[in-house]
VOGU-3710 file (C-alpha; in Angstrom, 3 decimals, decimal comma):
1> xxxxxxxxxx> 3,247/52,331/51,757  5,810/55,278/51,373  7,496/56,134/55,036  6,485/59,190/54,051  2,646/59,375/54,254  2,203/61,681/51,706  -0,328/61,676/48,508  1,408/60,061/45,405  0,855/62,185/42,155  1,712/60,888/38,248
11> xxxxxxxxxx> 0,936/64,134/36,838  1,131/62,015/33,434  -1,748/59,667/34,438  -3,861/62,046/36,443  -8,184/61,999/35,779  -8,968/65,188/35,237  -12,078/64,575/33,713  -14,011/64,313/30,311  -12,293/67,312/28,505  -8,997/65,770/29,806
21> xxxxxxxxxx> -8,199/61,978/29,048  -7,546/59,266/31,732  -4,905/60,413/33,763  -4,325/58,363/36,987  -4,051/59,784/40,748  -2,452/57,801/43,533  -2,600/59,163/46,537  -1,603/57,773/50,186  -3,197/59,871/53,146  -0,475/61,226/56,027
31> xxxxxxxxxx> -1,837/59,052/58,993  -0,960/56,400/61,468  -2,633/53,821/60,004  -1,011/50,842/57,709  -3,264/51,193/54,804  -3,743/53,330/51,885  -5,923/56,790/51,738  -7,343/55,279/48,237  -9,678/53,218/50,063  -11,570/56,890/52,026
41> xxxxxxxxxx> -13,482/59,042/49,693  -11,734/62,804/48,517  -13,349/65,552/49,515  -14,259/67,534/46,540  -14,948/71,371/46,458  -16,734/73,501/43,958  -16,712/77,028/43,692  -19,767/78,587/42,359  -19,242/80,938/39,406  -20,174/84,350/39,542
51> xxxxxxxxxx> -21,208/86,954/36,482  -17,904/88,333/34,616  -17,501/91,890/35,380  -15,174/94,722/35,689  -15,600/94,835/39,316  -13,798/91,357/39,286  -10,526/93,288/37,632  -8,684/92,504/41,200  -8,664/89,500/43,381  -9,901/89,891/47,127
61> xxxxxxxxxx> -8,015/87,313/49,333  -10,906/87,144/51,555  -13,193/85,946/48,612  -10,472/83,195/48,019  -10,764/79,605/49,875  -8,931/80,018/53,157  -5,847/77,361/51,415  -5,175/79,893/48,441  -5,282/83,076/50,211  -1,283/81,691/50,967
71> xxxxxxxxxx> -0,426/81,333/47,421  -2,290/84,516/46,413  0,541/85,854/49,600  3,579/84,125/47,761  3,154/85,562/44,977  2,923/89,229/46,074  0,428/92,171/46,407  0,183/92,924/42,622  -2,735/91,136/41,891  -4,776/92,569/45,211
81> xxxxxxxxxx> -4,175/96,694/43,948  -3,529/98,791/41,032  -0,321/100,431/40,292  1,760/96,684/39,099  -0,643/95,392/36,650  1,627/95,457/33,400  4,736/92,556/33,737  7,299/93,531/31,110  9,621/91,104/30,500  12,716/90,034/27,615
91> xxxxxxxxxx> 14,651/86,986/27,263  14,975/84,157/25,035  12,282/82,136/22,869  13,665/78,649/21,899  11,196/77,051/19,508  10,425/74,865/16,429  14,405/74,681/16,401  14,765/78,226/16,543  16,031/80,782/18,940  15,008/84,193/18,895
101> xxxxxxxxxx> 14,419/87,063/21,158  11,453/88,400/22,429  9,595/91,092/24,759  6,443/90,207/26,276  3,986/92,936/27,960  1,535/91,042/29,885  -1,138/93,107/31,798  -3,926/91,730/34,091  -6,200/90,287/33,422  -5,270/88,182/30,492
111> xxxxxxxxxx> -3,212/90,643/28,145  -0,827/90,184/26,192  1,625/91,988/23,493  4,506/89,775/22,199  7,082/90,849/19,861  9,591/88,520/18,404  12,726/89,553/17,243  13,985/86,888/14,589  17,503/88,335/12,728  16,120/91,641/10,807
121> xxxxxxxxxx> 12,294/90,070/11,262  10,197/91,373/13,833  6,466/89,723/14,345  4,239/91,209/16,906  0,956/88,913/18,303  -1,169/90,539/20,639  -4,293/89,456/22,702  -7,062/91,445/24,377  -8,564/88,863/26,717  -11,273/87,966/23,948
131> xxxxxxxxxx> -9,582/88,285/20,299  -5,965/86,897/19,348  -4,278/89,247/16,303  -1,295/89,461/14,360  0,329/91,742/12,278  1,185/90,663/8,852  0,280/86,880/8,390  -2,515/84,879/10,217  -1,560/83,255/13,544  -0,131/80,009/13,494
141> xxxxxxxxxx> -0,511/77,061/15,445  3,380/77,751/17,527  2,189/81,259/18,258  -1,498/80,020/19,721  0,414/77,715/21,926  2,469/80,724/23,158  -0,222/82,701/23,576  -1,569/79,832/25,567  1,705/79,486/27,357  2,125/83,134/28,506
151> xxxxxxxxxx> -1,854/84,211/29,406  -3,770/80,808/30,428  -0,669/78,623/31,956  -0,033/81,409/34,734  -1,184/82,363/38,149  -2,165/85,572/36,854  -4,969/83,891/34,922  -5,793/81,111/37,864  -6,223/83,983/40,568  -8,427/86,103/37,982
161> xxxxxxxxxx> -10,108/82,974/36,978  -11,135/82,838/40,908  -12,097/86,132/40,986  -14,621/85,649/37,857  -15,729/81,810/39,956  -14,147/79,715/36,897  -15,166/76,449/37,907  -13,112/74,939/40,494  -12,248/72,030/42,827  -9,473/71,409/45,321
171> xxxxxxxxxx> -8,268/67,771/44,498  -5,515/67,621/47,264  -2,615/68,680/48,997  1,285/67,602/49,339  1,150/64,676/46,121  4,032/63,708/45,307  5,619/63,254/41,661  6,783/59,537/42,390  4,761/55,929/42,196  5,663/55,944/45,882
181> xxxxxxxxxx> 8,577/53,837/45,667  10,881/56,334/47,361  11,669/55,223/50,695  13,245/58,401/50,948  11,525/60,898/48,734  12,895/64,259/49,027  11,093/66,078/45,662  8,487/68,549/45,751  4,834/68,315/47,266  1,674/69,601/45,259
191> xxxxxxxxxx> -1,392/71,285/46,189  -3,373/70,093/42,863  -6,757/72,178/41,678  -8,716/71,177/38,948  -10,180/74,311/36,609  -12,791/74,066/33,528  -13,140/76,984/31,890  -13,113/78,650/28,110  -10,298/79,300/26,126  -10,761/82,045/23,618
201> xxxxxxxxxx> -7,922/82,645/21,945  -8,196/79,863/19,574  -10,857/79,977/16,799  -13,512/78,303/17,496  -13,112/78,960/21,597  -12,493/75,156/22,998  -13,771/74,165/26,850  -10,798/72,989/28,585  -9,825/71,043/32,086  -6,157/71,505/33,522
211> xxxxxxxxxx> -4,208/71,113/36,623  -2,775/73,860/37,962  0,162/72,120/40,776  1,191/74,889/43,555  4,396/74,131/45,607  3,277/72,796/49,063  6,216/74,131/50,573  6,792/77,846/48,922  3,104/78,133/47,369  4,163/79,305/44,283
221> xxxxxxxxxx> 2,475/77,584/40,741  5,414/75,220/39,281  3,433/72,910/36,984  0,439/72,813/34,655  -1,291/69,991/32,591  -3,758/68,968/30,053  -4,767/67,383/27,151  -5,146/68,984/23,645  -7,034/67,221/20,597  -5,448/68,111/17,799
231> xxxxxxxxxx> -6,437/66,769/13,678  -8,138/63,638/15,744  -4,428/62,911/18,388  -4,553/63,861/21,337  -1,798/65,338/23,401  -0,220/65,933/26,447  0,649/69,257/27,631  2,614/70,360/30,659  3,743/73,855/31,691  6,771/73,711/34,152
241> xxxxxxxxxx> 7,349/76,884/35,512  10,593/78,003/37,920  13,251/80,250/38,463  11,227/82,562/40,776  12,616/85,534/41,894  11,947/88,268/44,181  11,778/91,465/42,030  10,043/94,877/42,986  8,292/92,823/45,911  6,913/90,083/43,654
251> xxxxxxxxxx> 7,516/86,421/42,701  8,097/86,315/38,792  9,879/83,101/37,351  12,710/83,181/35,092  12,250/80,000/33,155  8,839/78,387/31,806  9,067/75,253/29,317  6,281/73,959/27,373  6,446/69,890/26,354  3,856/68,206/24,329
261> xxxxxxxxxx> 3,970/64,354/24,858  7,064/64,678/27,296  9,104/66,555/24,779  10,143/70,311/24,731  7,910/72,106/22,689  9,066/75,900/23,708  11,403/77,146/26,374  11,091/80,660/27,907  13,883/81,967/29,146  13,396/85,384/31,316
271> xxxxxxxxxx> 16,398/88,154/31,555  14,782/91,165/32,373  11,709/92,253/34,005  9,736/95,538/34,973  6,466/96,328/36,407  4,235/98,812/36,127  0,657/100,441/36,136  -2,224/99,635/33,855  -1,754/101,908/30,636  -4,690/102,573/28,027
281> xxxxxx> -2,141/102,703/25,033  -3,849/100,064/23,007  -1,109/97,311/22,922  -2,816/94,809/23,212  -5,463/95,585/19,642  -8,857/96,295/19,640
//
């Protein structure tokens, strides 16, 4: 056993359940005892969900399990009260070999306007929170997966998924990336949650099961996985997210990469950011 006594996490093998293929979990209880936690039963928690409605535009700490009221905290006040709804943000898009420029106006709950600025080219994808829309030719598979990337794969959409009671359960706290091996491990600890929910943005709308991996130590999301079928394959997906910053009294990363199957599949790289309050200007289509 690890001298460490902490939960052991291969977020490549992790169960996450039906919609999500055999992942493993290894986990090693902190106690005083010489054996593994494996062998005592995890404590599961479900949250009940509760009717989608405008009233659930904000989250309410105190409606939050007493753990995630602290990462609800790290994250800043945003989320709690109007007036920083709309994240504005520019940087970098590397992708399908490609790297281009972008601006992204993301607006809670799940909005999103995307322009991307390719030589004299510009393409702008937009989604409402139900429909996903382009301008000019149909959406293709690269810009679903950002969409995916930049609405679902954030703790925007996790803490308004709460708010709306997506279905939930806490699987653990402080796991640990290696096999336990480390003598000396001195990575990062998880707090790992387990969410099933709808995705709408892709046509038809898919049911989907991910991980969502909060820092044990700062409480900030860093990682999120899943599994995608796609033409019959399935494949792996994980979100790494990092950078974060302090800016206007919130945590916003800098950098979020996408791999498929342990390879980079898109790489977002953050220069500029601005918030501001929830506009009715219609940028994100009808």
């Amino acid at each position: 056993m690890s001298k460490n006594h902490r939960r052991l996490f291969w977020p490549g093998l992790l169960i996450v359940g039906i919609a999500v293929g055999a992942i493993a979990l290894a986990s090693a209880r902190k106690d005083r005892e010489s054996r593994l936690s494996t062998e005592r039963p995890m404590v599961v928690h479900f949250q009940d969900p509760v009717a989608n409605s405008e009233s659930n535009a904000y989250v309410h700490s105190g409606a939050l399990w007493p753990q995630l009221r602290w990462n609800l905290k790290a994250l800043g006040d945003r989320l709690e009260k109007p007036g920083k709804e709309r994240l504005v943000v520019t940087g970098t898009l590397d992708q399908d070999a490609q790297s281009r420029t972008y601006t992204a106006i993301m607006e809670f709950p799940d909005r999103l306007n995307l322009t991307i600025q390719n030589g004299l080219e510009t393409r702008t994808v937009t989604f409402d929170g139900n429909r996903a829309n382009a301008l000019g030719a149909p959406l293709s598979a690269a810009e679903r997966d950002l969409i995916e990337t930049l609405v679902y794969d954030t703790p925007e959409h996790f803490f308004g998924g709460q708010a709306r009671g997506t279905a939930t359960r806490f699987l653990g706290d402080h796991f640990r990336l290696d096999d336990g091996a480390q003598a000396n491990y001195t990575g990062p600890f998880y707090d790992v949650y387990q969410t099933t929910e709808q995705i709408r943005h892709t046509v038809p709308p898919r049911q989907q099961t991910k991980l969502y991996c909060f820092n044990s130590d700062t409480h900030l999301l860093e990682r999120i996985s899943y599994e995608l079928e796609r033409n019959g394959f399935r494949t792996a997906v994980e979100i790494r997210i990092s950078g974060w910053q302090k800016m206007q009294g919130q945590q916003v990363p800098t950098r979020i990469v996408r791999l498929e199957n342990n390879r980079p599949a898109l790489t977002l790289t953050i220069t500029s950011v601005a918030l501001n309050t929830k506009v009715d200007d219609g940028a994100f289509g009808k």
